[in-house]
N, C-alpha and C positions, 0 to 999 in steps of 0.2 A: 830631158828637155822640159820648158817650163813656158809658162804663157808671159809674156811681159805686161805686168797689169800696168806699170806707169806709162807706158805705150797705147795701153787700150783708153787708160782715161784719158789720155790727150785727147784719141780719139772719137770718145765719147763726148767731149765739152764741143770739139770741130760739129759733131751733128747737129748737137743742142743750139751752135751758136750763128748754122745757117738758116738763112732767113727765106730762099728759093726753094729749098728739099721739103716735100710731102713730110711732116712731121706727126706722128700720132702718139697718144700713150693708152696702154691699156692699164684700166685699175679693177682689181678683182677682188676677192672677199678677205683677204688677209691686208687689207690698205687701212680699212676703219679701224683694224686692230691697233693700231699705231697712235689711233688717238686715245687718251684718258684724263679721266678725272678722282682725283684722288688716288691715282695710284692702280689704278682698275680702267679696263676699253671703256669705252661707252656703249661698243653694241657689243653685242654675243654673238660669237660662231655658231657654226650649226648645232653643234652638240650642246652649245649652253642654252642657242633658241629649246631644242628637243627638252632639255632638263626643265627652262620655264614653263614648256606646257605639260610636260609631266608632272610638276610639281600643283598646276593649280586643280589638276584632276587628282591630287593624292587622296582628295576624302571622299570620292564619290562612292557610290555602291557596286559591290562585286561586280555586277549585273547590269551598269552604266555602259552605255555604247562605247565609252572610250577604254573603256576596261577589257570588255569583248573584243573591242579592234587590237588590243594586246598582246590577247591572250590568241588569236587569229594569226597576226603576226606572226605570233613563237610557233606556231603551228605550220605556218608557210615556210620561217625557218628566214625572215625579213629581218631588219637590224630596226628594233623599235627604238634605237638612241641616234638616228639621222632622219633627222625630220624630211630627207627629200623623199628618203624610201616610202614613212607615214605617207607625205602627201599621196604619194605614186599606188601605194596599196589603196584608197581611198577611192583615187579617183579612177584606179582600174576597174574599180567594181563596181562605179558609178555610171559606167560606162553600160555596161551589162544587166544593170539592176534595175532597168525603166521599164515598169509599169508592172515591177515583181520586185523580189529581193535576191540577193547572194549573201552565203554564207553565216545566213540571219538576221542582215541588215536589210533595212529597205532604203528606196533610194531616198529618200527622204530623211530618214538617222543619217546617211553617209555625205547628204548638201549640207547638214547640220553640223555634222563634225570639220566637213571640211571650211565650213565657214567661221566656226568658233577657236579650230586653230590658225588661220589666216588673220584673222584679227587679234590674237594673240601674237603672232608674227610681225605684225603694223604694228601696236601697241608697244615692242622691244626695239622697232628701228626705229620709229619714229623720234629720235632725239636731237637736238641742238647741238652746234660746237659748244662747247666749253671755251670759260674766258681764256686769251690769252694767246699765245702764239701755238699752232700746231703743225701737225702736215698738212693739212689740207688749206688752209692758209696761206703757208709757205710758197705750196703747187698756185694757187689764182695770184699772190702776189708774182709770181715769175713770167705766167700768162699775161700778165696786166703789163708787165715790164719790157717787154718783148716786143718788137716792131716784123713783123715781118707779111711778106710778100705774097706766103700760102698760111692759110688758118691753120690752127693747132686744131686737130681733131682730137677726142678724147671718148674712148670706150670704155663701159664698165657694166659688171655683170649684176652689181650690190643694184638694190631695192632702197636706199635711203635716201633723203638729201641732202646728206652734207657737201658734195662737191658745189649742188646749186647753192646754198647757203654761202660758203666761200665766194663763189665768184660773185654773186650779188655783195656783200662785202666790201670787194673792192673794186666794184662797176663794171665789172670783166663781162660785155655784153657775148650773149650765148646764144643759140638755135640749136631745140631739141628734137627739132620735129613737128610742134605744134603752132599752130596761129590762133587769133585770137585776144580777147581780155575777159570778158565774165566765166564761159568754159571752155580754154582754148582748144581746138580740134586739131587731129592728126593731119596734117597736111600732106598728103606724098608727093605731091607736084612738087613744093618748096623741098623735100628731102632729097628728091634725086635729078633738081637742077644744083643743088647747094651751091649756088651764086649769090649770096651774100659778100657783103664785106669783109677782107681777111682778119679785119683786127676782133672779128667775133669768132670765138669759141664753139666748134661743133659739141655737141653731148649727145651723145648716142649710149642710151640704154639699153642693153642687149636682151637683158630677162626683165626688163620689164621695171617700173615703182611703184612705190606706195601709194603715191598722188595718179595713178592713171585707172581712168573707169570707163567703163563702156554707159556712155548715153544714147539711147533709140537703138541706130543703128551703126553707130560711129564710137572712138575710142577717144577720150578728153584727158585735157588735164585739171584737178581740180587741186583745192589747196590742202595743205597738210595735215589739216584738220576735220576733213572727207572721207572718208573709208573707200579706197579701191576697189577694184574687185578683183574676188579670188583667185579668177582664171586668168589673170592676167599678169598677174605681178608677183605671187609666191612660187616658192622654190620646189621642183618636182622631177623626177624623172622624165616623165612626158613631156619636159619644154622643147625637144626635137618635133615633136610633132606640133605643140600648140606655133614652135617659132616659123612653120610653113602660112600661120595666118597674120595680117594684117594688127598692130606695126611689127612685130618682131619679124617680119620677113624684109620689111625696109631695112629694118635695124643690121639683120646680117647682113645683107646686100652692102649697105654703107664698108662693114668693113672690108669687104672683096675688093669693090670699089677701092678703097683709099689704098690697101694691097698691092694691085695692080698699079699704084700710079708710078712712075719713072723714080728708080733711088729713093722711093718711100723708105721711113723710117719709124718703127713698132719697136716702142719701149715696154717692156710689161713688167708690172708691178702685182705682187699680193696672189700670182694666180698659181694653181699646182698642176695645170695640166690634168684635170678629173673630169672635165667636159669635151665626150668626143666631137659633138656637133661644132664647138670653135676651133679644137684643136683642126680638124677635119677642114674647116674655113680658112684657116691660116694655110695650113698648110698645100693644100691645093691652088691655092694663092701664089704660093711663095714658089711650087711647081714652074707655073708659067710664067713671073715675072722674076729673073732671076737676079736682076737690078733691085729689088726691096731687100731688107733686110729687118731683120726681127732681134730682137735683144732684151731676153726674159732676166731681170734680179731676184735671183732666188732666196728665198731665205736658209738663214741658217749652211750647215754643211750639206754636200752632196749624198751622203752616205753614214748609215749609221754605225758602230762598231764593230759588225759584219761586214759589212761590206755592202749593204741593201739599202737601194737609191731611196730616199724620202718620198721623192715626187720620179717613179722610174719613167713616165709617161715624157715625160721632159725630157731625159736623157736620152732614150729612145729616138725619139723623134730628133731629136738635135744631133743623133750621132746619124743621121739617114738626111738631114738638112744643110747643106754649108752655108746657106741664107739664113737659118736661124742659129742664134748662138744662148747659149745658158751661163750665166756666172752666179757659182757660189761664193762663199765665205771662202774656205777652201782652193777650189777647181774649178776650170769654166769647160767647156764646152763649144769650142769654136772652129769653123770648116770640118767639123764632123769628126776633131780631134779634140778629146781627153786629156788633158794637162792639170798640172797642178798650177799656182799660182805664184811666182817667183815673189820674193817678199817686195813689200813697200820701202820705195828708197824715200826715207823722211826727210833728209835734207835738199831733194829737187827743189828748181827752184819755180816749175807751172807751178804749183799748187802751193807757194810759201804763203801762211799767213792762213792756209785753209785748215778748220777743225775738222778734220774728214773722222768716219769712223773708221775705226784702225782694230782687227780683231785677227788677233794671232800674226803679229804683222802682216796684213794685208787689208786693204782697203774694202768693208764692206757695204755695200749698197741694197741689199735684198728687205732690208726694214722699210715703208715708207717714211717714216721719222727720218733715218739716214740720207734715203735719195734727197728729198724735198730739202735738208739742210744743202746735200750739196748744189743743189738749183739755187737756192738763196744767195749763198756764197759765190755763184756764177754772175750774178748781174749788182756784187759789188753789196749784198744788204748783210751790213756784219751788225746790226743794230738790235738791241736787247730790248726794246721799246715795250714790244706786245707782251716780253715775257712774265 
């Protein structure tokens, strides 16, 4: 038995092209990968953030705090090439080291460190689209093009703004959570009436960005050109606990909310399934509303030439969910069955005229580059203009 993928994508254009169904997309760390210049992302993964701030510390001395936090590391037996573990080791000890030290640091070496690679971290995301047509362009040109009756929500786990750059772009009016014009403040009253106008764009940041800081005693937004703060926006183990405070507990809340609502629909892009705090949101979610439905594009194949899932947290979980479904390259994952993917029939005639990606005969969507051209292609833009 075999999945019929020309059948699923019918199905998937029918979601995309109601205009009354709770409509969301989640975009997670592997979506910026998608864009490039010159032939290279424009942001780094974790492991490429990890290697830039290993690199700028390569000349320090033996005896340099960041050298010590290494050599501590290897000691705890912590993985010093994932910058969440650093933060995590860092700020565990900061925790404990107030108004003394651990393990030789005092807490002061350890706000130090933690603040010099935070902004290390700013400093690598903080980039610009690149000229020309990409995905994240593609995605606000489809939102802009779209009329419809419930707003597009959109969640995302990345610290950059490139999605805000995009939609301001092409005038695609948004609501992040904040109000305001000189330093817009965290609104929660406007986040959990969300009674705006539909043709605006929800943006729900989940961990947090670059541009948010805490001023007195409230959380702002400033502009890109501002330094964040640390606790608020970089990547750590600890964000299950920091996301119990104010906004990240909005922030999850939103997507429970949107969850819950009647035949909701949760597209996910970019994500591997490695955070149990959202995995955990969704799917408690997905528990009680059994009318939503969630629909992760994975990348790449399911499995490597063992037989060992890439992302096994996704399969797991989707083979224990019939509301959430996984599609590979390969295999999807849907009502909690395991199929492979019957090939692409090229000569149908839905999709005549569509440059889909086609990878092993079968239609892949797990790239954002891929998805985004097939939304393009959705609302009729076969135009080469930006290219």
């Amino acid at each position: 038995m075999k999945h019929d993928q020309l059948r699923h994508l019918r199905s998937l254009r029918l979601l995309l092209s109601q205009d009354k169904s709770p409509l969301g997309f989640f975009l997670a760390a592997g979506c910026p990968r998608s864009v490039k210049d010159g032939g290279n992302p424009i942001l780094p993964d974790m492991r490429g953030l990890t290697q830039i701030i290993s690199d700028a510390h390569e000349t320090d001395a033996a005896d340099s705090p960041y050298k010590r936090l290494m050599k501590e590391m290897g000691k705890a037996g912590k993985d010093t090439e994932n910058v969440e573990d650093v933060l995590t080791f860092i700020r565990s000890m900061k925790e404990v080291a107030a108004g003394g030290s651990v393990r030789g640091f005092s807490e002061a070496e350890l706000k130090a460190l933690e603040i010099d690679i935070c902004d290390k971290i700013a400093e690598s995301v903080k980039k610009d689209l690149p000229d020309g047509e990409n995905s994240y362009r593609r995605f606000a040109k489809w939102v802009s093009a779209i009329d419809r009756a419930v707003p597009v929500e959109v969640f995302t786990t990345n610290y950059d703004l490139l999605l805000e750059q995009a939609f301001e772009e092409q005038y695609v009016p948004c609501f992040d959570g904040f109000s305001g014009s000189r330093y817009p403040f965290f609104d929660i009253h406007s986040v959990e009436r969300n009674d705006l106008p539909p043709y605006w764009a929800r943006l729900w940041k989940l961990h947090g960005s670059v541009n948010w800081k805490v001023l007195g005693k409230n959380v702002s937004r400033v502009t890109k050109d501002v330094a964040g703060s640390p606790e608020l926006i970089y990547p750590s183990k600890l964000k299950y606990d920091q996301s119990r405070k104010m906004p990240f507990l909005a922030m999850s809340d939103r997507l429970t909310a949107f969850l819950l609502k009647p035949h909701a629909v949760l597209l996910i892009c970019g994500y591997s399934f490695s955070d149990e705090h959202i995995n955990d949101t969704m799917i408690n979610a997905l528990k009680v509303n059994k009318s939503a439905n969630v629909i992760a594009l994975m990348f790449g194949k399911m499995a490597d030439a063992a037989g060992n899932p890439y992302s096994p947290e996704a399969v797991n979980r989707a083979k224990e969910r019939p509301n959430l479904s996984v599609w590979y390259d390969d295999k999807a994952i849907m009502g909690t069955q395991e199929y492979e993917w019957a090939e692409y029939e090229t000569d149908n005639k839905d999709f005549a005229g569509f440059d889909l990606n086609i990878v092993d005969k079968r239609v892949s969507l797990g790239d954002f580059d891929a998805f985004t051209s097939f939304l393009k292609q959705l609302i009729g833009d076969h135009s080469d203009a930006d290219k």
